[in-house]
C-alpha positions as CSV (number, residue, x, y, z in Angstrom):
1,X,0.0,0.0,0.0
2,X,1.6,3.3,-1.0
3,X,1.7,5.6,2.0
4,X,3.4,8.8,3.4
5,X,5.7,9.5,6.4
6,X,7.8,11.9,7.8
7,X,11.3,12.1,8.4
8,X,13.3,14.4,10.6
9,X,17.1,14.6,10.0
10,X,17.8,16.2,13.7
11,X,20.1,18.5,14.7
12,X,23.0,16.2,15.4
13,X,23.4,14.9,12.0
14,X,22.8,18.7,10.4
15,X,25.5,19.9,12.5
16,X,27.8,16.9,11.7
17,X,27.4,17.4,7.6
18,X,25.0,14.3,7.5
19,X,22.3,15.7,5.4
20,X,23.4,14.5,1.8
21,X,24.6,11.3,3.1
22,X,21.1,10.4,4.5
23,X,19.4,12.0,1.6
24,X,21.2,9.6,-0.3
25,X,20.4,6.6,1.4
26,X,16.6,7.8,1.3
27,X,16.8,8.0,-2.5
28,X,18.4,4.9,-2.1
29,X,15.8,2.7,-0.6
30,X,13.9,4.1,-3.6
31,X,11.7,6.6,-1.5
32,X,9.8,9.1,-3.5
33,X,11.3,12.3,-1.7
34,X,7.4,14.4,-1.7
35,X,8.6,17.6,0.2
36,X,11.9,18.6,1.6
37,X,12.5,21.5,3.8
38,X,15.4,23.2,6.8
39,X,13.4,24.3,9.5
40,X,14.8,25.6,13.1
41,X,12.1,24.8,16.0
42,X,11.9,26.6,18.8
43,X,11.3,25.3,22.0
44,X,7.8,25.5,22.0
45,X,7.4,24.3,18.6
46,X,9.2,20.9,20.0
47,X,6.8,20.9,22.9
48,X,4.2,21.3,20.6
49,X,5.3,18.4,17.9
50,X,6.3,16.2,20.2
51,X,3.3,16.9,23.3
52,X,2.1,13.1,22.7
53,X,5.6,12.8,25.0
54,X,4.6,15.1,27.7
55,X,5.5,14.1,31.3
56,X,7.1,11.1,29.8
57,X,11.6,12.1,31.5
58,X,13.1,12.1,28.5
59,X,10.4,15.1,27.1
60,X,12.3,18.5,28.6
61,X,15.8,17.1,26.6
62,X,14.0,15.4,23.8
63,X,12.3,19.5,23.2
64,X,15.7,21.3,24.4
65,X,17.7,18.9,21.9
66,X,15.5,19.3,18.9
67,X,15.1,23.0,19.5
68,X,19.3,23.1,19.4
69,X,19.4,23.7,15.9
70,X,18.2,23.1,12.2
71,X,17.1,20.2,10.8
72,X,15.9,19.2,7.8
73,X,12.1,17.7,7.2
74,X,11.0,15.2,4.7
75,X,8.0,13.5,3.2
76,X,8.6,10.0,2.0
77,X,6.4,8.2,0.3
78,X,6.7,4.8,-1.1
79,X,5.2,1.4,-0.5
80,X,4.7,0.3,3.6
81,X,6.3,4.1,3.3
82,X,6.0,4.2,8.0
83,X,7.4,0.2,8.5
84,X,10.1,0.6,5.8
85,X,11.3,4.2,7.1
86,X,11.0,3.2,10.4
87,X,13.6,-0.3,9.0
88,X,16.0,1.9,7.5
89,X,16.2,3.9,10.1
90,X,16.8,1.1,12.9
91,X,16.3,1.1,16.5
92,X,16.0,4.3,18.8
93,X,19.4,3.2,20.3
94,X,22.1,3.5,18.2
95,X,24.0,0.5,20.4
96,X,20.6,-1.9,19.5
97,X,19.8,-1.0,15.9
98,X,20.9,-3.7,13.4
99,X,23.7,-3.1,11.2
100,X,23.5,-1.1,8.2
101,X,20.7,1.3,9.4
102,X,21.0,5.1,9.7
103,X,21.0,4.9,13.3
104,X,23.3,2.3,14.0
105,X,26.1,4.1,11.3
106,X,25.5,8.0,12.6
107,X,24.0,7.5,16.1
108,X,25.6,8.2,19.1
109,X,23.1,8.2,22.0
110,X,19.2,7.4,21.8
111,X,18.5,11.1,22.2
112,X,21.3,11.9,19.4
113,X,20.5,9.4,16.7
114,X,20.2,11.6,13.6
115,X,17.0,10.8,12.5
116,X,13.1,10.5,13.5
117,X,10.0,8.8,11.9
118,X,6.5,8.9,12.1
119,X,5.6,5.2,13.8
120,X,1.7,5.1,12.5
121,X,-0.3,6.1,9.8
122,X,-2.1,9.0,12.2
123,X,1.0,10.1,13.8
124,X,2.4,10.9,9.9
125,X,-0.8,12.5,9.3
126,X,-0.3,15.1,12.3
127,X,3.2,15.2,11.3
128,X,3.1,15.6,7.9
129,X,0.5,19.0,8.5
130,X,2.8,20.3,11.4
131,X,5.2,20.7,8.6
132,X,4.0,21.1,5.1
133,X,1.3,22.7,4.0
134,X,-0.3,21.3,0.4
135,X,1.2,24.0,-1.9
136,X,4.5,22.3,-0.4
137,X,4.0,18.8,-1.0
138,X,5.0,17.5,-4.9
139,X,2.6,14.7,-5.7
Protein backbone atom coordinates (compact mmCIF):
# COMPACT_ATOMS: atom_id res chain seq x y z
CA UNK A 1 0.00 0.00 0.00
CA UNK A 2 1.65 3.29 -1.04
CA UNK A 3 1.73 5.62 1.97
CA UNK A 4 3.40 8.81 3.41
CA UNK A 5 5.72 9.53 6.42
CA UNK A 6 7.79 11.94 7.82
CA UNK A 7 11.28 12.10 8.38
CA UNK A 8 13.33 14.44 10.56
CA UNK A 9 17.13 14.58 10.03
CA UNK A 10 17.83 16.16 13.68
CA UNK A 11 20.08 18.49 14.70
CA UNK A 12 22.98 16.21 15.38
CA UNK A 13 23.44 14.89 12.00
CA UNK A 14 22.84 18.73 10.40
CA UNK A 15 25.50 19.89 12.53
CA UNK A 16 27.76 16.92 11.66
CA UNK A 17 27.40 17.38 7.64
CA UNK A 18 24.96 14.26 7.54
CA UNK A 19 22.27 15.67 5.38
CA UNK A 20 23.38 14.52 1.78
CA UNK A 21 24.60 11.27 3.08
CA UNK A 22 21.09 10.40 4.54
CA UNK A 23 19.36 11.99 1.57
CA UNK A 24 21.18 9.61 -0.28
CA UNK A 25 20.39 6.61 1.37
CA UNK A 26 16.65 7.76 1.32
CA UNK A 27 16.85 8.02 -2.49
CA UNK A 28 18.39 4.86 -2.14
CA UNK A 29 15.83 2.68 -0.59
CA UNK A 30 13.92 4.07 -3.59
CA UNK A 31 11.72 6.59 -1.48
CA UNK A 32 9.85 9.12 -3.54
CA UNK A 33 11.28 12.32 -1.74
CA UNK A 34 7.43 14.37 -1.65
CA UNK A 35 8.62 17.57 0.24
CA UNK A 36 11.88 18.56 1.56
CA UNK A 37 12.52 21.49 3.79
CA UNK A 38 15.43 23.16 6.84
CA UNK A 39 13.37 24.33 9.46
CA UNK A 40 14.76 25.56 13.07
CA UNK A 41 12.12 24.80 15.99
CA UNK A 42 11.90 26.57 18.81
CA UNK A 43 11.29 25.26 22.03
CA UNK A 44 7.80 25.53 21.97
CA UNK A 45 7.37 24.35 18.60
CA UNK A 46 9.23 20.91 20.03
CA UNK A 47 6.82 20.87 22.87
CA UNK A 48 4.25 21.27 20.57
CA UNK A 49 5.32 18.43 17.90
CA UNK A 50 6.32 16.16 20.24
CA UNK A 51 3.27 16.93 23.33
CA UNK A 52 2.07 13.09 22.72
CA UNK A 53 5.59 12.77 24.98
CA UNK A 54 4.57 15.07 27.74
CA UNK A 55 5.46 14.13 31.33
CA UNK A 56 7.14 11.10 29.83
CA UNK A 57 11.58 12.07 31.53
CA UNK A 58 13.05 12.12 28.55
CA UNK A 59 10.36 15.08 27.15
CA UNK A 60 12.27 18.50 28.55
CA UNK A 61 15.76 17.08 26.63
CA UNK A 62 13.98 15.43 23.78
CA UNK A 63 12.33 19.54 23.23
CA UNK A 64 15.74 21.26 24.40
CA UNK A 65 17.68 18.86 21.88
CA UNK A 66 15.52 19.26 18.90
CA UNK A 67 15.13 22.99 19.47
CA UNK A 68 19.28 23.14 19.44
CA UNK A 69 19.43 23.71 15.94
CA UNK A 70 18.15 23.14 12.24
CA UNK A 71 17.06 20.15 10.84
CA UNK A 72 15.94 19.15 7.85
CA UNK A 73 12.11 17.72 7.21
CA UNK A 74 11.01 15.20 4.66
CA UNK A 75 7.98 13.54 3.20
CA UNK A 76 8.60 10.03 1.97
CA UNK A 77 6.40 8.24 0.29
CA UNK A 78 6.72 4.81 -1.06
CA UNK A 79 5.17 1.41 -0.53
CA UNK A 80 4.65 0.29 3.63
CA UNK A 81 6.32 4.13 3.34
CA UNK A 82 6.03 4.15 7.96
CA UNK A 83 7.42 0.20 8.53
CA UNK A 84 10.12 0.58 5.82
CA UNK A 85 11.33 4.16 7.07
CA UNK A 86 11.03 3.20 10.40
CA UNK A 87 13.63 -0.25 8.97
CA UNK A 88 15.98 1.93 7.51
CA UNK A 89 16.17 3.93 10.06
CA UNK A 90 16.80 1.09 12.88
CA UNK A 91 16.27 1.11 16.49
CA UNK A 92 15.96 4.32 18.80
CA UNK A 93 19.44 3.18 20.35
CA UNK A 94 22.13 3.53 18.22
CA UNK A 95 23.98 0.50 20.39
CA UNK A 96 20.65 -1.94 19.46
CA UNK A 97 19.83 -1.00 15.95
CA UNK A 98 20.93 -3.70 13.44
CA UNK A 99 23.73 -3.06 11.19
CA UNK A 100 23.50 -1.15 8.15
CA UNK A 101 20.71 1.33 9.44
CA UNK A 102 21.02 5.10 9.75
CA UNK A 103 20.98 4.94 13.31
CA UNK A 104 23.27 2.28 13.98
CA UNK A 105 26.11 4.08 11.27
CA UNK A 106 25.45 8.01 12.64
CA UNK A 107 24.04 7.54 16.10
CA UNK A 108 25.63 8.24 19.10
CA UNK A 109 23.12 8.24 21.99
CA UNK A 110 19.23 7.35 21.84
CA UNK A 111 18.47 11.09 22.20
CA UNK A 112 21.32 11.92 19.38
CA UNK A 113 20.54 9.38 16.73
CA UNK A 114 20.20 11.58 13.63
CA UNK A 115 17.02 10.79 12.50
CA UNK A 116 13.14 10.48 13.53
CA UNK A 117 10.04 8.77 11.92
CA UNK A 118 6.54 8.88 12.11
CA UNK A 119 5.64 5.24 13.76
CA UNK A 120 1.72 5.08 12.49
CA UNK A 121 -0.30 6.06 9.82
CA UNK A 122 -2.11 8.96 12.23
CA UNK A 123 1.05 10.12 13.85
CA UNK A 124 2.40 10.86 9.89
CA UNK A 125 -0.76 12.52 9.34
CA UNK A 126 -0.30 15.11 12.26
CA UNK A 127 3.19 15.17 11.25
CA UNK A 128 3.09 15.63 7.91
CA UNK A 129 0.51 19.00 8.51
CA UNK A 130 2.75 20.34 11.41
CA UNK A 131 5.20 20.68 8.61
CA UNK A 132 4.03 21.07 5.08
CA UNK A 133 1.29 22.71 4.00
CA UNK A 134 -0.35 21.33 0.39
CA UNK A 135 1.19 23.96 -1.90
CA UNK A 136 4.49 22.34 -0.39
CA UNK A 137 4.03 18.75 -0.99
CA UNK A 138 5.00 17.46 -4.93
CA UNK A 139 2.56 14.65 -5.66
Amino acid sequence: MLERTLAIIKPDAVKRGLVGEIIRRIEAERFRIRGLKMVHLTKGQAEEFYAVHRGKPFFESLTTFMSSGPCVVLLLESESAISRWREVMGATDPARAAEGTIRRQFGTTIERNVVHGSDAPETAAFEIAYFFNALEIIG
